[in-house]
FITOR-427701 format. One line per 8 residues: their letters; for each residue x, y, z negated of N, C-alpha, C, O. Coordinates in pm, whole numbers, m for minus. Each point is the difference from the previous one (the first is absolute). Layout:
A = X/Y/Z/X/Y/Z/X/Y/Z/X/Y/Z; ... $
% end
This chain:
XXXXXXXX = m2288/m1563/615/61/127/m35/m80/71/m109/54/43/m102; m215/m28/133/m50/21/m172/1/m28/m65/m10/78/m95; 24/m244/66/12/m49/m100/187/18/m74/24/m20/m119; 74/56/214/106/25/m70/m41/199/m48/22/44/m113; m47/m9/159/m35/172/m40/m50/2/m105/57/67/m86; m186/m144/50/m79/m38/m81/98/m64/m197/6/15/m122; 21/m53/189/70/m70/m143/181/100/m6/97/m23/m72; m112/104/150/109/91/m39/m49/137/m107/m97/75/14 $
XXXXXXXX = 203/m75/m124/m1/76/m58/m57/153/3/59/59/90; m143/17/m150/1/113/26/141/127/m17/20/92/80; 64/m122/m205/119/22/16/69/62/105/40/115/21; m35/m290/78/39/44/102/2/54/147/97/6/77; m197/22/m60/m112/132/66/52/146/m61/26/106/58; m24/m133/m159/59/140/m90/137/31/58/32/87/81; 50/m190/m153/119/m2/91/75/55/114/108/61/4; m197/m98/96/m4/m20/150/11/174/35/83/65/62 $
XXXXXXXX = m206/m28/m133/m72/135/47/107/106/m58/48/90/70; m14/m112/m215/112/74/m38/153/8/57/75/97/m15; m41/m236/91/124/44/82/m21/71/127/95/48/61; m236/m39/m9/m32/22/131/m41/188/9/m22/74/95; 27/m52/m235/m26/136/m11/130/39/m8/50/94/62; 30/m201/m176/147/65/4/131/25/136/89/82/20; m137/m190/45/57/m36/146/m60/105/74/70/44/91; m180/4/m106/m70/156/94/23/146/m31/m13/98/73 $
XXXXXXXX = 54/m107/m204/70/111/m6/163/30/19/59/108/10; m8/m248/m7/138/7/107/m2/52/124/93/63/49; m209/m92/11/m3/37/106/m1/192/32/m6/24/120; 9/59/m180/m4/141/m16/133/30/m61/54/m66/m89; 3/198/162/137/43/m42/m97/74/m153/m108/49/m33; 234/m85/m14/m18/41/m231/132/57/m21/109/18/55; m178/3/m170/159/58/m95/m23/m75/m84/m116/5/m41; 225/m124/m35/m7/m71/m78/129/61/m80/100/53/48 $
XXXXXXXX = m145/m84/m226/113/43/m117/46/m182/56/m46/m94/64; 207/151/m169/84/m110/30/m30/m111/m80/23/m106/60; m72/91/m188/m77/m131/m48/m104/m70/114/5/m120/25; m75/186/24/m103/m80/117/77/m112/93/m31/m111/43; 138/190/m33/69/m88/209/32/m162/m144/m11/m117/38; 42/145/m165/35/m154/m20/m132/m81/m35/7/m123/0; m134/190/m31/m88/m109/m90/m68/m111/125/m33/m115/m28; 19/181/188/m93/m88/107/158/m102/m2/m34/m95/m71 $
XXXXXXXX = 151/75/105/47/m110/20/8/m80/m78/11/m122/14; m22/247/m197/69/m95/m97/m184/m151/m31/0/m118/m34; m95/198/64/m113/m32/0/m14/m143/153/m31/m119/m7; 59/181/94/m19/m142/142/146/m96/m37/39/m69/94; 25/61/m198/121/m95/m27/m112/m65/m70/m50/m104/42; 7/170/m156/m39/m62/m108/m121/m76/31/m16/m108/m56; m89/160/156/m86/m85/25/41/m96/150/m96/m69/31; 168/58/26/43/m107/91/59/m123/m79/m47/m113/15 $
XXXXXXXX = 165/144/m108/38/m98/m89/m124/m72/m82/m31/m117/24; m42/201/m128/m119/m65/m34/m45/m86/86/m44/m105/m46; 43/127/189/m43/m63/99/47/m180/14/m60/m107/m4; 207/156/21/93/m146/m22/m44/m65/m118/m52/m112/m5; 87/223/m131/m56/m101/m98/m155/m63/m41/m27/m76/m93; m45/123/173/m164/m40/m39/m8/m116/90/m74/m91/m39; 138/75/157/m20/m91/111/92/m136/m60/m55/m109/m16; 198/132/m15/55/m122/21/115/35/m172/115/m40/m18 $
XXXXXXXX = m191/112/m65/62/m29/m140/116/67/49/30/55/106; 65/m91/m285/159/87/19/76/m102/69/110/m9/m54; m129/m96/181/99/m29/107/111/67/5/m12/120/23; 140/m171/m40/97/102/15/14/5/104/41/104/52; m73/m239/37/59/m11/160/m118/158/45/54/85/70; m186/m63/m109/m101/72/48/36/146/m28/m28/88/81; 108/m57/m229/60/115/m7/59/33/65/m18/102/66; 139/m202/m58/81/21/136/m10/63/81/39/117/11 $
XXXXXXXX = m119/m212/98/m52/71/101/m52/152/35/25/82/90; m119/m86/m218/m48/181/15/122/66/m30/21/62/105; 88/m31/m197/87/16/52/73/20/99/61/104/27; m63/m188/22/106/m22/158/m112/99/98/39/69/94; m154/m76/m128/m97/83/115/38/147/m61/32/80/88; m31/m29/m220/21/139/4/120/22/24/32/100/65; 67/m195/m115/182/66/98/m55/m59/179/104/m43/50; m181/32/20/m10/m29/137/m39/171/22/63/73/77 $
XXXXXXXX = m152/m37/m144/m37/127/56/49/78/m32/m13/99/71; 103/m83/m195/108/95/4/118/m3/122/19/96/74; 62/m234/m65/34/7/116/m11/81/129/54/96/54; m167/m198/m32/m83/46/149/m7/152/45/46/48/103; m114/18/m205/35/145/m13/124/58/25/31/93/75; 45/m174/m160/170/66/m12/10/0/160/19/108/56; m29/m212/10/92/23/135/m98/7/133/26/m16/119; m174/53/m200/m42/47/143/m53/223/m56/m28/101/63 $
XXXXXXXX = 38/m124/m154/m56/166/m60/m155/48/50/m63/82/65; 55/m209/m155/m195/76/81/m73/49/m81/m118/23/27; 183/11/m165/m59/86/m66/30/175/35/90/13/84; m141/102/m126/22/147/29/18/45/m146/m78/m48/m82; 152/119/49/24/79/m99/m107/64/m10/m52/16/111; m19/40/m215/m13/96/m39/38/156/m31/75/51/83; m109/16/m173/42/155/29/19/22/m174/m100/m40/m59; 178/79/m7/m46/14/m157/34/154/5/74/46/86 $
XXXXXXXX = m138/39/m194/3/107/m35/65/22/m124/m67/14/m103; 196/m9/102/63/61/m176/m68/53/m69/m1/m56/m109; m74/159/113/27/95/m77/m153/m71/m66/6/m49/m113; m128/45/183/m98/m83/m41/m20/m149/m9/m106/m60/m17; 269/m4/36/m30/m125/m37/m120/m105/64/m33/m102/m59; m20/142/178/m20/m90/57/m1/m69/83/121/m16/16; m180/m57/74/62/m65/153/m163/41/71/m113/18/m45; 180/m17/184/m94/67/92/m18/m100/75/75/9/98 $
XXXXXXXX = m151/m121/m96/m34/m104/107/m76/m10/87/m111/50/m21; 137/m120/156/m71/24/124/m93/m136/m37/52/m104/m41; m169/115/57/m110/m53/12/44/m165/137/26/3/121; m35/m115/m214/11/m131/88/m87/m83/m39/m36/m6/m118; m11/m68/209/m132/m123/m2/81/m98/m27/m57/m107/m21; 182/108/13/96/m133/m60/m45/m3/m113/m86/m88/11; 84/125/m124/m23/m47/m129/m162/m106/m40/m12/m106/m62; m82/190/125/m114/m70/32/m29/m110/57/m87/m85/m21 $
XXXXXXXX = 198/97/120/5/m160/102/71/m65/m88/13/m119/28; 31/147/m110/154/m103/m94/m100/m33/m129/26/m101/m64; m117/166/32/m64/m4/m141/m118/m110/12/m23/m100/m68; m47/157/187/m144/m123/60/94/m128/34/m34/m96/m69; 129/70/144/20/m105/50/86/m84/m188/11/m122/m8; 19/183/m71/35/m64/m141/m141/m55/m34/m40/m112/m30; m18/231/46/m160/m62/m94/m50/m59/60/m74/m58/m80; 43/4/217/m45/m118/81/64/m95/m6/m66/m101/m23 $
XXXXXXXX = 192/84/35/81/m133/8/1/m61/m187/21/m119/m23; m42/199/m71/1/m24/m117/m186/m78/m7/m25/m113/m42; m34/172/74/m141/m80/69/14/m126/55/m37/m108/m45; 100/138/154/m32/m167/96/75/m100/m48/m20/m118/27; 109/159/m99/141/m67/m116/m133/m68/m76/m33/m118/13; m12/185/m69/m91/m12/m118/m118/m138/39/m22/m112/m45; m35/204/164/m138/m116/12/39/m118/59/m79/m95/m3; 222/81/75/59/m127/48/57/m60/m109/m9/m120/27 $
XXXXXXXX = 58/129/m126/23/m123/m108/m133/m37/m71/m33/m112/m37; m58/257/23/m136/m79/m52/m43/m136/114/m30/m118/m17; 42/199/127/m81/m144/68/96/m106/60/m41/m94/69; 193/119/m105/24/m127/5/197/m4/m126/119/30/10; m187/m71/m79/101/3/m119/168/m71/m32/70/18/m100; m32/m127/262/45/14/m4/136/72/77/120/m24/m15; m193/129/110/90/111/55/126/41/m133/123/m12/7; m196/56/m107/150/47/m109/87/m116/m17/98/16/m73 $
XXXXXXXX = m112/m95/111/80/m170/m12/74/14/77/113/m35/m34; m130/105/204/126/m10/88/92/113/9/m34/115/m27; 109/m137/51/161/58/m17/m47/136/131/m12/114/m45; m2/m127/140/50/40/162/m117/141/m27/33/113/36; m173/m140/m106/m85/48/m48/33/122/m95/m37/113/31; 102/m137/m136/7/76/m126/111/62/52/m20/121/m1; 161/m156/61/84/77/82/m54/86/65/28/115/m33; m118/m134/141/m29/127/95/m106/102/m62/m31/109/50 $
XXXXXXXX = m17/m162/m163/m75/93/m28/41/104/m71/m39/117/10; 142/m175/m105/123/96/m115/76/54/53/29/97/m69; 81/m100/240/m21/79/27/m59/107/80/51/108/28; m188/m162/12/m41/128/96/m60/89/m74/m35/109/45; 9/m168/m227/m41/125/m127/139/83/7/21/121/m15; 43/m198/36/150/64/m74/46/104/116/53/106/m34; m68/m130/140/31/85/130/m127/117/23/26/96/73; m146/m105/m129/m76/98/m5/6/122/m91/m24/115/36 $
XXXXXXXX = 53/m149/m142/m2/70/m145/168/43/39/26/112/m44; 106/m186/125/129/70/m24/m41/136/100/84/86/m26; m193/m26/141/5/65/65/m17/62/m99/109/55/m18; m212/m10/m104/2/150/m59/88/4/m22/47/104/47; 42/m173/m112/99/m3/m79/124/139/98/64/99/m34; m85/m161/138/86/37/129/m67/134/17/63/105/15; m183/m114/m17/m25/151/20/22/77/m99/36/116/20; m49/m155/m119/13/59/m132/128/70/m3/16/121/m13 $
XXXXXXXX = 79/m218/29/204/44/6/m17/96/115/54/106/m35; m98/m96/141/16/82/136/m45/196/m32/34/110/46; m124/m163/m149/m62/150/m37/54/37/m111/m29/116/m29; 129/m193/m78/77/13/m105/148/55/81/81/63/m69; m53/m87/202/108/m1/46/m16/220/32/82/89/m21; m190/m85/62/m5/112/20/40/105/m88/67/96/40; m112/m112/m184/33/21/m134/179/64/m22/62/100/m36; m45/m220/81/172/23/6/63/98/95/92/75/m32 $
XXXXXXXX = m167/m81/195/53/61/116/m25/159/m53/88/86/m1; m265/m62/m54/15/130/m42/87/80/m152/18/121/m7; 18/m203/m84/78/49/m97/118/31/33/54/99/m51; 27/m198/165/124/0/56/m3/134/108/100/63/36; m234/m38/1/10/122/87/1/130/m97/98/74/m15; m214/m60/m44/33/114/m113/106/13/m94/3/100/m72; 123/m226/61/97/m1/m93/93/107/97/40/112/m31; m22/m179/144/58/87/143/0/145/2/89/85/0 $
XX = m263/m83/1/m14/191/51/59/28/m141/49/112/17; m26/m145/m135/4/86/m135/110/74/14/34/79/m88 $
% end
């Protein structure tokens, strides 16, 4: 185990520490402007896919998959609703969010599995060779990174509920 720590990047230590601050301040109710709710999903798409593509190249079968994992968690959401709205404020334009350890748990478990992804083809190279492999891994990136996504729409949804309410009282 030191010797894999050891020959890991400083980078990605950097990395690690920067989603783990960003994932901790999810955890505290904020007021976020409406550019913010898109850059953390548009950001955990972009680095989960990197993910697919650093591990097993532009595979289309591997695109695929991550794919099929972020429409799984859109789904999943759709018909169980386990996301919560948010609160938005018109007049100041922003959203009032309740503080969740989901994002943190969704952000560490990307940047670990993008790790053990990592040090398992170093130490054995031909894991990206099997099919059953590069499938489950594209999509459980793809099903991690579709939750912001999901949270993202759930607190965008609010957006709408309050304009449609103040269109009302007018």
């Amino acid at each position: 185990m030191v010797e894999i720590l050891s020959h890991t990047p400083v980078w990605v230590f950097v990395l690690g520490a920067v989603l783990f601050f960003f994932g901790l301040k999810q955890s505290k109710e904020r007021q976020v402007p409406e550019r913010m709710v898109i850059i953390l999903p548009v950001a955990m798409l972009i680095l989960s896919l990197l993910g697919v593509i650093s591990g097993f190249g532009t595979a289309l079968l591997a695109i695929v998959f991550w794919l099929v994992g972020v429409v799984t968690a859109l789904l999943f959401n759709w018909m169980f609703t386990l996301t919560k709205r948010a609160q938005y404020d018109v007049e100041s334009h922003m959203f009032h969010i309740k503080g969740s350890w989901v994002p943190l748990l969704l952000m560490m478990t990307i940047f670990f599995t993008k790790y053990a992804v990592a040090v398992l083809q170093a130490q054995q190279h031909e894991l990206s060779a099997e099919p059953v492999f590069m499938l489950v891994v594209s999509a459980l990136y793809g099903m991690l990174s579709g939750s912001f996504v999901v949270r993202a729409t759930a607190v965008w949804q609010s957006k709408r509920y309050a304009l449609k309410a103040a269109k009302t009282a007018a």
